[in-house]
RODO-2510 file (C-alpha; in nm, 4 decimals, decimal comma):
residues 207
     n   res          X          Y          Z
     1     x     8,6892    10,8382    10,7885
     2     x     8,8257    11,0990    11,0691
     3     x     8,5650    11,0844    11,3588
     4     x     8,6160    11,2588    11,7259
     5     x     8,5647    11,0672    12,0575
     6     x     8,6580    11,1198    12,3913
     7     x     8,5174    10,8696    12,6395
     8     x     8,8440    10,7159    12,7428
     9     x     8,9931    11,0368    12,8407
    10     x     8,9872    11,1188    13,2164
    11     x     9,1673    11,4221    13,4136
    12     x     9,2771    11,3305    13,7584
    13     x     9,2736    11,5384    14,0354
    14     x     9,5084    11,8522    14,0134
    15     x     9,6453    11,8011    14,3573
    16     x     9,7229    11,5005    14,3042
    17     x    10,0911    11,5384    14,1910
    18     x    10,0147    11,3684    13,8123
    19     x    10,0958    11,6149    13,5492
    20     x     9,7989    11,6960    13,3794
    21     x     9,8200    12,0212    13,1984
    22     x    10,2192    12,0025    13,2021
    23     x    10,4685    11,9610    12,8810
    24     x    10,6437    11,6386    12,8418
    25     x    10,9885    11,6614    12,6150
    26     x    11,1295    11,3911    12,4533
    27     x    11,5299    11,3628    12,5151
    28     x    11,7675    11,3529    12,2703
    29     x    11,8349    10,9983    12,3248
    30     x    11,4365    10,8886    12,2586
    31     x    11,4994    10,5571    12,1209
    32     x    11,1315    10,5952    11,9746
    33     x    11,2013    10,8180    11,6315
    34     x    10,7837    10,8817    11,6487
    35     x    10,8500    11,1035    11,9354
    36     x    11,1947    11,2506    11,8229
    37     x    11,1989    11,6108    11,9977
    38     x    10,8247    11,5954    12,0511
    39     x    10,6803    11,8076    12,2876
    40     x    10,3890    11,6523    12,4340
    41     x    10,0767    11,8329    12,6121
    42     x     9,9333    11,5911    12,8877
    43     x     9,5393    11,5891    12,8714
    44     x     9,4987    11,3180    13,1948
    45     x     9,7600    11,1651    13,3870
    46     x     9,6587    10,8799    13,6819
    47     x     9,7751    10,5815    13,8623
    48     x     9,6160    10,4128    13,5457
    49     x     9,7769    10,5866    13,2828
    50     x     9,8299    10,9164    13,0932
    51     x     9,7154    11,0459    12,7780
    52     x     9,8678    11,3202    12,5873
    53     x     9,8867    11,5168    12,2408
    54     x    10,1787    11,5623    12,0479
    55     x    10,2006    11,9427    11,9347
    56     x    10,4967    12,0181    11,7370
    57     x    10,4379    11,7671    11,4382
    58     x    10,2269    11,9227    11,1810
    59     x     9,9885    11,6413    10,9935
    60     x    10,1671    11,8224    10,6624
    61     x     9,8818    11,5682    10,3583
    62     x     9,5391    11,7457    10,5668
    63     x     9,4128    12,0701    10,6388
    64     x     9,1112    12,1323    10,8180
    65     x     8,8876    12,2465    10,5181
    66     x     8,9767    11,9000    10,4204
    67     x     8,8978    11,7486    10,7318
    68     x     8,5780    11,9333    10,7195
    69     x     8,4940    11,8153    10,3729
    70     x     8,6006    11,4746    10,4922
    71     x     8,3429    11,4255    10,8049
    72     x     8,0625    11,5872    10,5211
    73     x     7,9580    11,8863    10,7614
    74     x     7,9501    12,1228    10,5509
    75     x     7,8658    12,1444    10,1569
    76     x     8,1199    12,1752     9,9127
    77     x     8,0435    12,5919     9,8390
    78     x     8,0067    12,6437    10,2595
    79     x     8,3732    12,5613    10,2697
    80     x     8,5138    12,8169    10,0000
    81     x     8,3370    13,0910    10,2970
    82     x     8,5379    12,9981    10,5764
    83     x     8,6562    13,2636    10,8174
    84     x     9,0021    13,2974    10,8353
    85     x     9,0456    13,1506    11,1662
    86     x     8,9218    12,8460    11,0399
    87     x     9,1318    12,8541    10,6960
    88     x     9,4672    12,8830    10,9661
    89     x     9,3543    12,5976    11,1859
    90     x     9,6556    12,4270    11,2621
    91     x     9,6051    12,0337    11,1728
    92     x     9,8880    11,8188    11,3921
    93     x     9,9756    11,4647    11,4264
    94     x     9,8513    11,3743    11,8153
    95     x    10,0196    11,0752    11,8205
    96     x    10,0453    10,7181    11,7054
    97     x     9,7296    10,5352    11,8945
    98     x     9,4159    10,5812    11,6424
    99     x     9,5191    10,8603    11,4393
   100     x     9,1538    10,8332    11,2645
   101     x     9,0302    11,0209    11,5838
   102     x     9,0595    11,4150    11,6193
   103     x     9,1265    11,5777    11,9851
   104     x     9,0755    11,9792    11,9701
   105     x     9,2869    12,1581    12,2247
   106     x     9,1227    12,4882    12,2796
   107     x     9,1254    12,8239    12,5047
   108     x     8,9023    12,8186    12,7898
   109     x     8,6649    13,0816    12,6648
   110     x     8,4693    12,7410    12,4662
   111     x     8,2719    12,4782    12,6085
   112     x     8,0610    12,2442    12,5515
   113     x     7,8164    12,0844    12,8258
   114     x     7,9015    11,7049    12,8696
   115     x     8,1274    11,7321    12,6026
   116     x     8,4065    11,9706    12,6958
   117     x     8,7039    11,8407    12,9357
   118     x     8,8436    12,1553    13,1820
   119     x     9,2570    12,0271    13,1786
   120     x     9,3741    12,3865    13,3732
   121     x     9,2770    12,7566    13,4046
   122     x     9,3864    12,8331    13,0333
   123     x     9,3288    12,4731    12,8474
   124     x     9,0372    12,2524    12,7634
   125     x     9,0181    11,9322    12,5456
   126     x     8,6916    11,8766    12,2906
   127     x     8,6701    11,6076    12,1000
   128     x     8,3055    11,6572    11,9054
   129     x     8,2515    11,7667    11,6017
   130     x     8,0335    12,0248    11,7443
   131     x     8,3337    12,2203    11,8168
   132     x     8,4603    12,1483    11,4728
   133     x     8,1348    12,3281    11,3338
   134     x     8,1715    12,6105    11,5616
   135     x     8,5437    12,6864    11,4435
   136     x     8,3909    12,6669    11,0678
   137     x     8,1341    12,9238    11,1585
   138     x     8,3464    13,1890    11,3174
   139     x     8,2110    13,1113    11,6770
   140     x     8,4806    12,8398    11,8195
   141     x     8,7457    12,9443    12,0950
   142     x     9,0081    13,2044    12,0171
   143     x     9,2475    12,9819    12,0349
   144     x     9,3065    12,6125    11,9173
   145     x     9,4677    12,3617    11,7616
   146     x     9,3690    12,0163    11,6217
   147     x     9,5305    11,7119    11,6457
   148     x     9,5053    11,3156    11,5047
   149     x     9,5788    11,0793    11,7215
   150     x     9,7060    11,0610    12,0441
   151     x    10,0082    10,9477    12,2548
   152     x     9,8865    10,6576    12,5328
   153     x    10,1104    10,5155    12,8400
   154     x     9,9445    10,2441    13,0538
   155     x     9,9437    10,2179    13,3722
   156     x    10,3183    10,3140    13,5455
   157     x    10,4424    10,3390    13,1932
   158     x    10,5159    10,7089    13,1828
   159     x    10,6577    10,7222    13,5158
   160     x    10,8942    10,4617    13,4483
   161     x    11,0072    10,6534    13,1196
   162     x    11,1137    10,9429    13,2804
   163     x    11,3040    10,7711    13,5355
   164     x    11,4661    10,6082    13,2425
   165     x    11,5764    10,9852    13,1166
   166     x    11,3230    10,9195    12,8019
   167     x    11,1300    11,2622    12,8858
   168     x    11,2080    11,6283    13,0670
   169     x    10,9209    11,7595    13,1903
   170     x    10,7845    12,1421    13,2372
   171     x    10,4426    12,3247    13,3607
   172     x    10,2845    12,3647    13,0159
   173     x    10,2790    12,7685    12,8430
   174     x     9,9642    12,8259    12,6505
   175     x    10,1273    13,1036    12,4429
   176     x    10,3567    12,7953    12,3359
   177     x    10,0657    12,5517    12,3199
   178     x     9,9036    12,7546    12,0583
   179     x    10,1614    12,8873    11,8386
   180     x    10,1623    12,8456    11,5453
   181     x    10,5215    12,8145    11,5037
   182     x    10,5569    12,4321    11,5379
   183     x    10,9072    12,3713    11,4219
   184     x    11,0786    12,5736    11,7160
   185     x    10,8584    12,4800    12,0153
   186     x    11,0554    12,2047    12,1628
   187     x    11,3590    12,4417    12,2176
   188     x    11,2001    12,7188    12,3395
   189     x    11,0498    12,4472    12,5858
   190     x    11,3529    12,3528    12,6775
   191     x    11,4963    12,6712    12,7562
   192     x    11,1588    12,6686    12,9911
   193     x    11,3560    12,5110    13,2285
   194     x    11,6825    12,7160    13,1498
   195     x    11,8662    12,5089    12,9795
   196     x    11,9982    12,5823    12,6347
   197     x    11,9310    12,2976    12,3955
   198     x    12,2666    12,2756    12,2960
   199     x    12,4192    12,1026    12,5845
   200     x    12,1382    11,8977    12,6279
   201     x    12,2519    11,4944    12,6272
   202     x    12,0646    11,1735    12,6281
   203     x    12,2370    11,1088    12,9673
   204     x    12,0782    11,4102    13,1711
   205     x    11,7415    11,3695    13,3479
   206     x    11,5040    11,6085    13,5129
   207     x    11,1824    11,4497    13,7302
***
């Protein structure tokens, strides 16, 4: 059974130089094939680790009328009614820690008391199902996407990676973030930073 939780997930401070709200891209030479060319949105980043959602792998066997019909919030003839919004919701795979567990990245116009984490200006995380009914009813944010899983670094993990050339990193876009075209986002990331994906090596690193 899918469930959403978020008590693990922290933001640190925005001054503090962490990169919270920032894209993460995985270099051609990622010796980890789950995060070939992933593009990674970091929720919370701190001297005790980051979290992050992958958002360019689409979870291709779920959509989220199934999802819905999986948690049992709605009945069976609620979900043949579902605004069109909802029938588009993009489903992604988050990541490879506890991919039973659903993270909803969302415009800021949503939230939630006690539920809803601010990441930057343009981005918030829930992770209830409260937003999941709201999305289903045609009064969610107006924009969002929801993923399975997350990625997880521990403590000095995700620092040491990029030193090690394993990630490029970029202030995050929220047009990107949210579009729906999944299959082309980590080059147009790339060229975020102005270099053209073609001549980008395994042996080139960007902190």
């Amino acid at each position: 059974m899918i469930g959403m939780a978020i008590e693990t997930i922290i933001p640190s401070d925005p001054s503090s130089g962490y990169l919270d709200g920032q894209f993460l891209l995985a270099m051609p030479g990622m010796a980890d094939q789950r995060f070939a060319r992933s593009v990674v949105y970091i929720c919370a980043h701190s001297s005790e680790g980051a979290m992050g959602l992958i958002i360019n792998q689409p979870a291709r066997k779920i959509t989220f009328p199934d999802l819905l019909e999986q948690l049992e919030l709605f009945e069976p003839d609620e979900l043949i009614r579902l605004p069109d919004p909802a029938e588009k919701m993009q489903v992604l795979k988050g990541g490879p820690v506890e991919t039973g567990r659903g993270f909803v990245l969302h415009s800021s116009d949503f939230f939630i008391d006690n539920s809803t984490l601010t990441i930057d200006d343009a981005v918030s995380l829930t992770a209830t199902v409260d937003i999941l009914r709201a999305i289903a009813r045609g009064h969610g944010p107006q924009q969002a996407v929801l993923a399975l899983g997350y990625a997880g670094w521990s403590a000095g993990q995700l620092e040491e990676e990029i030193q090690q050339n394993g990630w490029l990193n970029v202030p995050a876009d929220p047009s990107l973030l949210f579009d729906r075209d999944v299959e082309s986002k980590w080059g147009r990331a790339v060229r975020m930073l102005g270099i053209d994906p073609a001549m980008l090596s395994g042996q080139a690193g960007h902190a």
